[in-house]
C-alpha positions in Angstrom: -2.4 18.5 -29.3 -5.1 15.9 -28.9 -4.2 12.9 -26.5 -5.9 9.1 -26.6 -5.8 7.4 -23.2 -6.8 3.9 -22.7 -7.4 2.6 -19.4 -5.8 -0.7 -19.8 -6.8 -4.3 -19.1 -5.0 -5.9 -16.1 -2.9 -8.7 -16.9 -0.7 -9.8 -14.0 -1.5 -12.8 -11.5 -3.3 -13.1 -9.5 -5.8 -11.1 -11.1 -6.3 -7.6 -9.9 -10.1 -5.8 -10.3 -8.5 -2.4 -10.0 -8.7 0.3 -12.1 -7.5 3.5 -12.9 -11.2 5.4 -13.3 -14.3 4.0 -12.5 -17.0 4.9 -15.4 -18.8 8.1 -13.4 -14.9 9.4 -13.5 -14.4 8.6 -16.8 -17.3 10.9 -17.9 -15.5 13.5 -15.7 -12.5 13.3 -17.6 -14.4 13.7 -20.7 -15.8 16.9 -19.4 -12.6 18.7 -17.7 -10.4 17.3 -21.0 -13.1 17.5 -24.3 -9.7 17.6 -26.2 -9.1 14.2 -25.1 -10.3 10.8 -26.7 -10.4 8.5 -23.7 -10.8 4.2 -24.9 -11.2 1.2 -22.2 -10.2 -1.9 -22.7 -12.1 -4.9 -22.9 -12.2 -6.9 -19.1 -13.8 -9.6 -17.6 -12.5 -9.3 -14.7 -12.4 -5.2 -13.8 -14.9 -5.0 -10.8 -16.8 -2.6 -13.2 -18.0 -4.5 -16.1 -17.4 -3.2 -19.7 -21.1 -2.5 -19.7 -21.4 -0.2 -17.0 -18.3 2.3 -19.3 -20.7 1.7 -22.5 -23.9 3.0 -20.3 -22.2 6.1 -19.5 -20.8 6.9 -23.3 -17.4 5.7 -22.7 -15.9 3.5 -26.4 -15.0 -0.2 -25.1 -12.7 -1.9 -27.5 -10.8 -4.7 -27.8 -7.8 -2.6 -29.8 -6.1 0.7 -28.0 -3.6 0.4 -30.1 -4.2 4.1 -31.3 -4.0 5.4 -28.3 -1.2 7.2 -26.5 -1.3 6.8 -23.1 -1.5 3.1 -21.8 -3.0 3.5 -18.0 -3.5 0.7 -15.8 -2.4 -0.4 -11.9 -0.3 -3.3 -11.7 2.7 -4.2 -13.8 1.9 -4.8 -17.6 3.4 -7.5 -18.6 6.4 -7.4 -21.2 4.7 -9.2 -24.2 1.7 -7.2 -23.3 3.9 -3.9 -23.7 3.3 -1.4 -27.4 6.2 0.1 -28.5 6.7 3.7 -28.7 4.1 4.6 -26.3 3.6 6.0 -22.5 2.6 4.4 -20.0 1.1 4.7 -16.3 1.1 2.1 -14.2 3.1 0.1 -10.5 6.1 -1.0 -12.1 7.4 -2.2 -8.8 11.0 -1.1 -10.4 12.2 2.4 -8.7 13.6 0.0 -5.5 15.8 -2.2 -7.8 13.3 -4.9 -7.2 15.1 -8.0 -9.2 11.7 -9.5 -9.9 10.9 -6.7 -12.7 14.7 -6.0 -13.8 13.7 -7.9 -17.3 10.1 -5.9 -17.6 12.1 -2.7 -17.0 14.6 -3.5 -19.4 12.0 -4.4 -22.0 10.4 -1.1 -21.6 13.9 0.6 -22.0 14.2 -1.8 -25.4 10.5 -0.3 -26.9 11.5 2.9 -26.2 8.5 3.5 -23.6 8.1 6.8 -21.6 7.1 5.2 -18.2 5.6 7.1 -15.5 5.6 5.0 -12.4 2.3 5.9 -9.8 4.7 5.8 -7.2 7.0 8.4 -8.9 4.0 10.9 -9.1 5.0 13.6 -5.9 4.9 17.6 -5.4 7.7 19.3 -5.5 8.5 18.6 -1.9 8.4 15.0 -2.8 4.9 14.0 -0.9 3.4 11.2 -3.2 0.0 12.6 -5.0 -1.1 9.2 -6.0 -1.7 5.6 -4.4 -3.8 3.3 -2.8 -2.7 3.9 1.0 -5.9 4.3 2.7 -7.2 1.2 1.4 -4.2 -0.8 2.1 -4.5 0.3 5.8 -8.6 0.1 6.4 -8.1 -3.5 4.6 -5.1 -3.8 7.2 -6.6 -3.3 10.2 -9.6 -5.0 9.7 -7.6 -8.1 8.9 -5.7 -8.1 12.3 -9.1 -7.3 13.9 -9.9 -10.7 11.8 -7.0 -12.5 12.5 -7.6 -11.8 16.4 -11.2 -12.7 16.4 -10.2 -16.3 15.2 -7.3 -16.9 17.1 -9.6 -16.1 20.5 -12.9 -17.6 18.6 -14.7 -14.5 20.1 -16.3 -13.6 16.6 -15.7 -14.6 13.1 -15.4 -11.6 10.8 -16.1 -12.3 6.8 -13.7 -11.7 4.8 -13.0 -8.4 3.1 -13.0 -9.6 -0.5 -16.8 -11.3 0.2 -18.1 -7.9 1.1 -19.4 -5.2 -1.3 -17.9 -2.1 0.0 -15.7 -0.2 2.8 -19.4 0.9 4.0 -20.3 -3.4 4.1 -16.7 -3.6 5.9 -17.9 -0.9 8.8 -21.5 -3.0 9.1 -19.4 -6.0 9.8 -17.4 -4.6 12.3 -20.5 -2.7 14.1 -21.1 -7.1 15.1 -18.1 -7.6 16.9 -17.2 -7.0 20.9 -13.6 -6.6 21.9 -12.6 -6.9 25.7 -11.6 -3.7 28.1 -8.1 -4.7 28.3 -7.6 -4.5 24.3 -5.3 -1.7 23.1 -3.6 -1.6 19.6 -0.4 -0.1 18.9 -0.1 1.7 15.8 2.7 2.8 13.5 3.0 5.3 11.1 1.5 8.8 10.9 0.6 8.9 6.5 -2.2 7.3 4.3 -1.6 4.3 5.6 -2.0 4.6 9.4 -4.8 7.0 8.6 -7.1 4.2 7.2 -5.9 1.5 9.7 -6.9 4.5 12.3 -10.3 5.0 10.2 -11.5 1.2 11.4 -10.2 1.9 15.2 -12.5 4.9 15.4 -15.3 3.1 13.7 -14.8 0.8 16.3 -14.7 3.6 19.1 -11.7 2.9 20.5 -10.3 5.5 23.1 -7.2 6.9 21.4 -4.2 7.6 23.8 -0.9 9.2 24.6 2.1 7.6 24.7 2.2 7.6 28.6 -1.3 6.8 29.0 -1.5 3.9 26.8 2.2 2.6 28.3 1.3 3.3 32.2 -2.6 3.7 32.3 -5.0 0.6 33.3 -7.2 -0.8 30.9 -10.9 1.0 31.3 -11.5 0.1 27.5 -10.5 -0.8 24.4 -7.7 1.9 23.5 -4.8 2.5 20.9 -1.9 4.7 20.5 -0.3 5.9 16.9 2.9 6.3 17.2 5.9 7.9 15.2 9.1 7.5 14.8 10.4 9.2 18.1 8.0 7.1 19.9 9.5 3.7 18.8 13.5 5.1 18.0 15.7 7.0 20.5 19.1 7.8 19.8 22.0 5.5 20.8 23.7 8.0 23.0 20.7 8.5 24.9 20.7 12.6 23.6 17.7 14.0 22.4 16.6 13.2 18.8 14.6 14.7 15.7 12.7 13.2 12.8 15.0 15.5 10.6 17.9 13.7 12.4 16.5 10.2 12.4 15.5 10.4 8.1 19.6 12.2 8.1 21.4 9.6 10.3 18.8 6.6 10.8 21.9 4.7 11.8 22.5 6.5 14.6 19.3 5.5 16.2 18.1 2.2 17.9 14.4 0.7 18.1 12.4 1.7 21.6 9.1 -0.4 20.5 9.9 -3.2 23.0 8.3 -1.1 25.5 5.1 -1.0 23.8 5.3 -5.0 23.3 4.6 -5.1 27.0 1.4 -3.5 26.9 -0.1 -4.2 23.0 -2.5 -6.8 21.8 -2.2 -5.9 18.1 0.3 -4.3 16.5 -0.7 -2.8 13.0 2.5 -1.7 11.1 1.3 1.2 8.9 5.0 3.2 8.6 7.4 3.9 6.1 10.8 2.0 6.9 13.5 3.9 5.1 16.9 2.2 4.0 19.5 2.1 7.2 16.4 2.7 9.6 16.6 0.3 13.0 14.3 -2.9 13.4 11.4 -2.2 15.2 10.3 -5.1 16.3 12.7 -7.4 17.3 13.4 -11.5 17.7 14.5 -10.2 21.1 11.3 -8.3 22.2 9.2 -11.2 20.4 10.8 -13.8 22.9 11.1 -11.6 25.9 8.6 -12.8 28.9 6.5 -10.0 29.2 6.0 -9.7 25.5 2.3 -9.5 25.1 1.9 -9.1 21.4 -1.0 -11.7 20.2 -1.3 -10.6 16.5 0.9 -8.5 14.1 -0.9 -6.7 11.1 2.0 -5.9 9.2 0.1 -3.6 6.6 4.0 -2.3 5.4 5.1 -6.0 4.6 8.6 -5.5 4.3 10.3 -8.8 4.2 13.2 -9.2 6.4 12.9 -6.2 7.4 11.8 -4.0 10.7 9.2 -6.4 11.9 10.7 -10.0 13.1 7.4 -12.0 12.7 7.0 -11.2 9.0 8.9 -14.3 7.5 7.3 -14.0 4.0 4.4 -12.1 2.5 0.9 -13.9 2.7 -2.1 -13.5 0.3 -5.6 -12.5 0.0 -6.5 -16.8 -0.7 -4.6 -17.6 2.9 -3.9 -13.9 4.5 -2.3 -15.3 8.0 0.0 -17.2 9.5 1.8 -18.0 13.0 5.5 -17.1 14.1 7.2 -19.0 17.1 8.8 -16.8 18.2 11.6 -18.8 20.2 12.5 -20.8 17.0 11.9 -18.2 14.7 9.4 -20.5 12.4 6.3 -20.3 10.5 3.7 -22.3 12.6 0.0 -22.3 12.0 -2.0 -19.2 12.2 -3.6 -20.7 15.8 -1.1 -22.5 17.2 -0.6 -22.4 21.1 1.7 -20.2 22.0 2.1 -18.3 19.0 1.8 -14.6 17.4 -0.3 -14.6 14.8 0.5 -12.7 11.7 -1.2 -11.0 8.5 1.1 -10.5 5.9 -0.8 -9.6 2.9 0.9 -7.4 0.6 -1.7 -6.5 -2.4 -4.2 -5.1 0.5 -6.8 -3.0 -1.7 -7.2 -5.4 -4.1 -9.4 -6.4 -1.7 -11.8 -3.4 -1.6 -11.7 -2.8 -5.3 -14.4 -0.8 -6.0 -13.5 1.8 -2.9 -9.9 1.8 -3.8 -10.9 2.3 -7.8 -12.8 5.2 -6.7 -10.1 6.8 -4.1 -7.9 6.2 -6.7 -9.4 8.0 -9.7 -10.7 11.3 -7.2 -6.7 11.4 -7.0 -5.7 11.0 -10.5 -7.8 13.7 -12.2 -7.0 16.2 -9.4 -3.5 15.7 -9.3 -2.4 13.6 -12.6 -4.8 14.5 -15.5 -4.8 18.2 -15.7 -0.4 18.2 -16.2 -1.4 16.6 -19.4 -3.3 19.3 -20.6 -1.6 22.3 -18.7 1.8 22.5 -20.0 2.6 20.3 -17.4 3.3 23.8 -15.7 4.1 22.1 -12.0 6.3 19.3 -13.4 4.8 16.6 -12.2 5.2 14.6 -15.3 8.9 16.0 -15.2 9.4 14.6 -11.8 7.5 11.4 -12.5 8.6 9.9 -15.8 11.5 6.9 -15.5 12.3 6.5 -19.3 11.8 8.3 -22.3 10.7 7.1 -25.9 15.0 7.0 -26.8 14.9 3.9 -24.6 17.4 5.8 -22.2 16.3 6.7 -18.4 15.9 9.9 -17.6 18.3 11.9 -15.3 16.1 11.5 -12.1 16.5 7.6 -12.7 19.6 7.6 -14.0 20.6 5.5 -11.2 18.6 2.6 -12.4 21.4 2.2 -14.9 23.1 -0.7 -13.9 20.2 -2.4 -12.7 18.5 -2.5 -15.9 21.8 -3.6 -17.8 22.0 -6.5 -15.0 25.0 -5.2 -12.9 24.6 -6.2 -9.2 
């Protein structure tokens, strides 16, 4: 059966110059999937302009109504949304997130097949698909940022002014940090990976737990961490992460310790329902607390990091958190931590992220289109199904969409 895709203008404010393939990787698709007719729509605002898709062969059109699959990045707005069609796309619903209750419910009502990006994992559940990497390079240089101005030792551009990630790393290559700098580090997947991508660039000595807690300062240094590094069990017996993801409640944070001994703190983990706070008002306001600047590349509001009071943006990315009244303060007040908040990270490295983004979608996502879907990972990913019912892995989404709290 021959397939039209259409990779999908993007809609939702602010505006986002992401996308799905970049042109080079929609002539690939071409090639692996000839039985495929592949459309892009119309954009002034994609960071690759309609021109550069027509150069390579690739139909622009203003009308993909004919076509099957609607694939774009963000949340598609509901008057936006064709009936009777599937869709790809970061509908920000799988959580119960209130904000998109109606734009899942009006995708129930058209009788769409949604697959959400997020939804897109192996059969032992590791995601295949996202923008991770990007979120945490993005991340990291930000705090780096955030610190430089707080200190006004050196004034890094912004991310968004740059061209690409290699622009980013020639920025960085300017910039001198002091011997007695050390980052702490969360987090051990895509995330932490890029935020630890821009400490190597920047040669930092990576260390142990012990040696980063206990050793003197000889350079700038940084420790990733996991969870048994910042959790320990309440009892005081010894843990596991099989434990900890099991019983999360039967754990307590041990991250004040590295409070004592961190500059920056870039959040990279996954905070799972139940999980402890990891940082806490009480380690914020305790004396010896020597955390300057929080990079919370995670963003989970009211959640495991104190400091992050409310998500900031790419326009005005920090702010600053006082810590004895628990306020928002500005970004370079005395006294204060500073903190960087933003929550739509690659945005700001669109071409990079497109591109990391695309390499991931015809390995992992394409071919089950074409292949019987023989490992299920449509199966596994798709939320609703073209009755307008959800399917059995999101049945529990019921009363969410019908507006039972």
């Amino acid at each position: 059966m021959s397939l039209t895709f259409a990779l999908i203008r993007e809609r939702k404010n602010p505006p986002d110059k992401r996308v799905v393939m970049t042109p080079e990787q929609c002539v690939l698709f071409k090639e692996r999937f000839p039985q495929a007719h592949l459309l892009v729509e119309t954009s002034l605002i994609r960071i690759f302009e309609d021109q550069a898709y027509r150069d390579l062969g690739i139909e622009v059109t203003d009308d993909i109504s004919a076509a099957d699959v609607m694939i774009g990045v963000k949340e598609v707005p509901k008057e936006a949304l064709i009936p009777g069609k599937s869709y790809l796309f970061f509908s920000h619903t799988i959580k119960e997130q209130s904000y998109n209750r109606d734009l899942l419910r009006a995708i129930l009502d058209h009788k769409i097949s949604l697959f959400d990006h997020e939804t897109f994992v192996s059969a032992s559940g590791s995601r295949l698909i996202g923008f991770g990497r990007y979120a945490g390079l993005v991340g990291a240089y930000n705090g780096l940022r955030l610190y430089g101005l707080r200190h006004k030792t050196f004034a890094l551009p912004k991310v968004n002014t740059l061209y690409d990630l290699k622009a980013v790393k020639a920025a960085l290559d300017k910039i001198s940090l002091p011997a007695h700098f050390k980052v702490v580090l969360t987090g051990k997947g895509k995330v932490a990976l890029g935020a630890q991508e821009i400490l190597d660039h920047l040669r930092l000595m990576p260390l142990g737990v012990d040696d980063f807690l206990h050793r003197p300062a000889e350079a700038p240094s940084y420790a990733m961490i996991d969870i048994l590094d910042y959790n320990r069990k309440a009892d005081g017996t010894p843990g596991s992460k099989a434990e900890f993801y099991k019983h999360p409640e039967s754990y307590v944070t041990d991250f004040g310790r590295f409070t004592k001994v961190s500059d920056l703190f870039i959040a990279g983990h996954f905070y799972g329902n139940g999980a402890p706070i990891i940082l806490t008002r009480e380690a914020l306001t305790a004396p010896d607390c020597q955390i300057d600047v929080v990079a919370d590349v995670s963003c989970d509001i009211d959640g495991p990091v104190a400091c992050t009071l409310r998500p900031s943006t790419i326009r005005d990315p920090f702010y600053g958190y006082a810590a004895q009244t628990h306020a928002e303060v500005p970004y370079d007040a005395l006294g204060s931590i500073g903190v960087m908040a933003v929550d739509n990270l690659p945005c700001e490295l669109p071409r990079d992220a497109s591109h990391g983004f695309g390499q991931q979608f015809l390995a992992s996502i394409a071919p089950a289109f074409f292949d019987g879907d023989q490992n299920d990972i449509l199966a596994r990913a798709q939320m609703t199904n073209d009755q307008g019912a959800l399917t059995q892995r999101f049945a529990y989404l019921t009363d969410f969409a019908a507006g039972k709290d």
